[in-house]
C-alpha positions as CSV (number, residue, x, y, z in Angstrom):
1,X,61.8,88.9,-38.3
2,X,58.6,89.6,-35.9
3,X,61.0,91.8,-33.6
4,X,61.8,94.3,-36.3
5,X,58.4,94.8,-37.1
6,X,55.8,97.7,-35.0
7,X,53.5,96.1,-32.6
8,X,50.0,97.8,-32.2
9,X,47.9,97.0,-29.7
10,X,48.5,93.4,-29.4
11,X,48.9,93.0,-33.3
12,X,51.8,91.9,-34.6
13,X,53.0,92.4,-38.2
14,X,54.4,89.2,-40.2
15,X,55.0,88.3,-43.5
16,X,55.3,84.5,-45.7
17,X,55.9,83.6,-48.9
18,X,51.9,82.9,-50.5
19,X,52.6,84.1,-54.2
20,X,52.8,82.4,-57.1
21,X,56.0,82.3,-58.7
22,X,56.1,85.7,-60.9
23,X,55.3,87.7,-57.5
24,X,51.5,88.3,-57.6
25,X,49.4,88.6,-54.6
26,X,45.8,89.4,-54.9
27,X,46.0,90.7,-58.2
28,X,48.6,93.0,-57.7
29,X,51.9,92.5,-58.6
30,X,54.3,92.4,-55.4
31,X,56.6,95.6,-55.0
32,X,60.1,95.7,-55.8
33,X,61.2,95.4,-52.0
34,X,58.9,92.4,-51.7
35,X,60.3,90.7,-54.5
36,X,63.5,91.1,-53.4
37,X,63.7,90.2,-49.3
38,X,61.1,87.3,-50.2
39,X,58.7,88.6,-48.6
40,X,55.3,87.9,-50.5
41,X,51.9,88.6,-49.2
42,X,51.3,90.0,-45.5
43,X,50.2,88.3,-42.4
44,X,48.6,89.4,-39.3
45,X,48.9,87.5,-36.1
46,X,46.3,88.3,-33.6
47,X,47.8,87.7,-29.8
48,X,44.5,87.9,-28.0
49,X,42.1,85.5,-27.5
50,X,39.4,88.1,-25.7
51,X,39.0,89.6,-28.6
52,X,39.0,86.5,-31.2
53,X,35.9,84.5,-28.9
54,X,34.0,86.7,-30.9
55,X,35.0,86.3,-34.0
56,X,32.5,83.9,-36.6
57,X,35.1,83.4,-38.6
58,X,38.0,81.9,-36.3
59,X,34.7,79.5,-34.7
60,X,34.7,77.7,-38.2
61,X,38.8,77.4,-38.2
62,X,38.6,76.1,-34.5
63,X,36.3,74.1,-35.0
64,X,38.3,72.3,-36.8
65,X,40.9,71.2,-34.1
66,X,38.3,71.1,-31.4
67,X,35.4,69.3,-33.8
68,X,32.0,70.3,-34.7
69,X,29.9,69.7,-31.5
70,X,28.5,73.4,-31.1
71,X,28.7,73.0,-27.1
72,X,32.2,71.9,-27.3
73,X,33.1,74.7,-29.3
74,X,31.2,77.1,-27.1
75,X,33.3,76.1,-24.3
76,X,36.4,76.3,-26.0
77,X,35.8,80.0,-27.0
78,X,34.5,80.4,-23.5
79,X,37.8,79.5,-22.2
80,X,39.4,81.3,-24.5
81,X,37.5,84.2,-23.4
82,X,37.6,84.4,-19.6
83,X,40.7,82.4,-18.5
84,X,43.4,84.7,-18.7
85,X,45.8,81.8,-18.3
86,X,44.8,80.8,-21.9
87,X,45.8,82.7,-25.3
88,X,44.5,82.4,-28.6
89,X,46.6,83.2,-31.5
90,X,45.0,83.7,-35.0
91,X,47.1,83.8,-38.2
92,X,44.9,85.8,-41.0
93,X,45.8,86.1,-45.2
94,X,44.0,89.1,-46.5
95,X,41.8,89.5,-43.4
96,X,40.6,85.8,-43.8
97,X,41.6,83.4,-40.4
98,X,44.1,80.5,-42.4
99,X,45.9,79.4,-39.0
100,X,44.5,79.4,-35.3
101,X,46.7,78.2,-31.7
102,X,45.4,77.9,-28.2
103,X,47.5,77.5,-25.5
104,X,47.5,77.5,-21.7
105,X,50.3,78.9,-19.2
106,X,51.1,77.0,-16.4
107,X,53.8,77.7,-14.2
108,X,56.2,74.4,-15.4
109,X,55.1,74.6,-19.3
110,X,53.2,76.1,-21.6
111,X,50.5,73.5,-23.0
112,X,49.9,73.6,-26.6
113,X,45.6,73.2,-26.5
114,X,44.5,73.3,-30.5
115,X,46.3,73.9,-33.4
116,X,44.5,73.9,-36.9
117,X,45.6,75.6,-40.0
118,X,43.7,75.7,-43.9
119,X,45.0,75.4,-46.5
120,X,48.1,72.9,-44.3
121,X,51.5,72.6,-45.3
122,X,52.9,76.3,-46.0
123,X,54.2,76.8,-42.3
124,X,51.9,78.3,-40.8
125,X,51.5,75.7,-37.8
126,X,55.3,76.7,-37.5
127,X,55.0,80.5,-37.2
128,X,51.7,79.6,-34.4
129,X,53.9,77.5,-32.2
130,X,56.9,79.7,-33.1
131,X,55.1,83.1,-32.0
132,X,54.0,80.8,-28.9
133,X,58.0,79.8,-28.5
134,X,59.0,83.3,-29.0
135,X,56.8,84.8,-25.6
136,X,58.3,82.4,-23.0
137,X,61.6,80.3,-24.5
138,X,62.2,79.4,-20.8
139,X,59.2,77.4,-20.4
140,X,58.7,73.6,-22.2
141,X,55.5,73.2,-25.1
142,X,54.1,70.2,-24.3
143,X,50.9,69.0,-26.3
144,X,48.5,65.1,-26.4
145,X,48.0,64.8,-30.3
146,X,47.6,61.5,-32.4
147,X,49.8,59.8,-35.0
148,X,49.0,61.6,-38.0
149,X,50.4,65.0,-36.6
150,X,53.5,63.4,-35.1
151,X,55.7,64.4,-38.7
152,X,54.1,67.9,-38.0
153,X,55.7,68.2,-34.4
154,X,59.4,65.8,-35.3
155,X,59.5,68.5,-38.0
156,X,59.8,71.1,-35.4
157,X,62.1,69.9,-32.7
158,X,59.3,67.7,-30.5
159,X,60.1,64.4,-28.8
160,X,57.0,62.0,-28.4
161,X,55.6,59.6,-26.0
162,X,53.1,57.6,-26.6
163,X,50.1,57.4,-24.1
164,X,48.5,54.1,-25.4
165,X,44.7,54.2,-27.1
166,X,42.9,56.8,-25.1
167,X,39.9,56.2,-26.9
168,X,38.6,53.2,-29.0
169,X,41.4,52.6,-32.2
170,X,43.0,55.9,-31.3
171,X,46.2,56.4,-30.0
172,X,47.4,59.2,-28.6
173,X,50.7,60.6,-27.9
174,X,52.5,63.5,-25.9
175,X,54.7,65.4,-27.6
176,X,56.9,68.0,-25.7
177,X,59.4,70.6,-27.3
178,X,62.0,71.5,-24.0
179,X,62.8,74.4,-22.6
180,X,65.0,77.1,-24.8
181,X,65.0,74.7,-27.9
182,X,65.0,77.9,-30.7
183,X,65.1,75.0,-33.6
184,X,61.9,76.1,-35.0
């Protein structure tokens, strides 16, 4: 669906399915064309994270996966910013940030860094690590996560590990998604 859609300048067009059930998206009604291919409400994926470091509004949404310590944050966007081994992928609904990913690319994998999405369940976590998928299928995802996000990463084709309690009552575990496994 994302290839048949025009790419500008590192933004790439997608839709999902966020209306209620007689087709109405932000007060409007949804076209006929809309109604009929499913397609509900659009959604713009951002594929740089240069320009998102900037962005107030992705900080609060990130700050969810990499907690509320303001110095921790600031590094994170700092990376974000300057390592051009890392990406940032922002998922926005009606110009509002609902879904953020941050990745690094190694030259064996590609290593899944934060993943947080508001409101959760509507598969938006999908579409992130999908659109991650989607630039290099050749390389493994491979990400360090804790049990109550292991359904999240079975759902979409992951294998885990566990790595024992990393840090007082919390274990962690490794989950990996190989090589050219299109499943999501």
């Amino acid at each position: 669906m994302l290839g048949d859609m025009p790419s500008l300048a590192g933004i790439v067009s997608a839709t999902t399915r966020f209306a209620n059930r007689r087709g109405v998206y932000a007060g409007r009604r949804a076209t006929k064309v809309q109604r009929s291919s499913g397609i509900r409400c659009p959604m713009t994926m951002i594929r740089t994270g240069r320009d998102l470091a900037a962005d107030t509004r992705v900080h609060s949404l990130l700050s969810v996966a990499v907690g509320d310590a303001q110095t921790r944050l600031d590094a994170v966007l700092r990376r974000y910013r300057d390592d051009p081994a890392t990406g940032l992928l922002v998922v926005f609904l009606a110009d509002e940030p609902i879904g953020v990913a941050g990745y690094e690319r190694c030259a064996d994998r590609i290593v899944l860094l934060h993943i947080a999405t508001s409101p959760r369940g509507r598969g938006v976590g999908r579409r992130l690590v999908a659109r991650i998928r989607a630039d290099d299928p050749a390389l493994p995802i491979v990400a360090e996560t804790d049990r109550s996000a292991l359904g999240f990463y079975a759902a979409l084709g992951f294998t885990a590990t566990a790595l024992g309690e990393k840090y007082p009552g919390v274990e962690r575990f490794r989950v990996c998604l190989p090589a050219g496994d299109d499943s999501n």
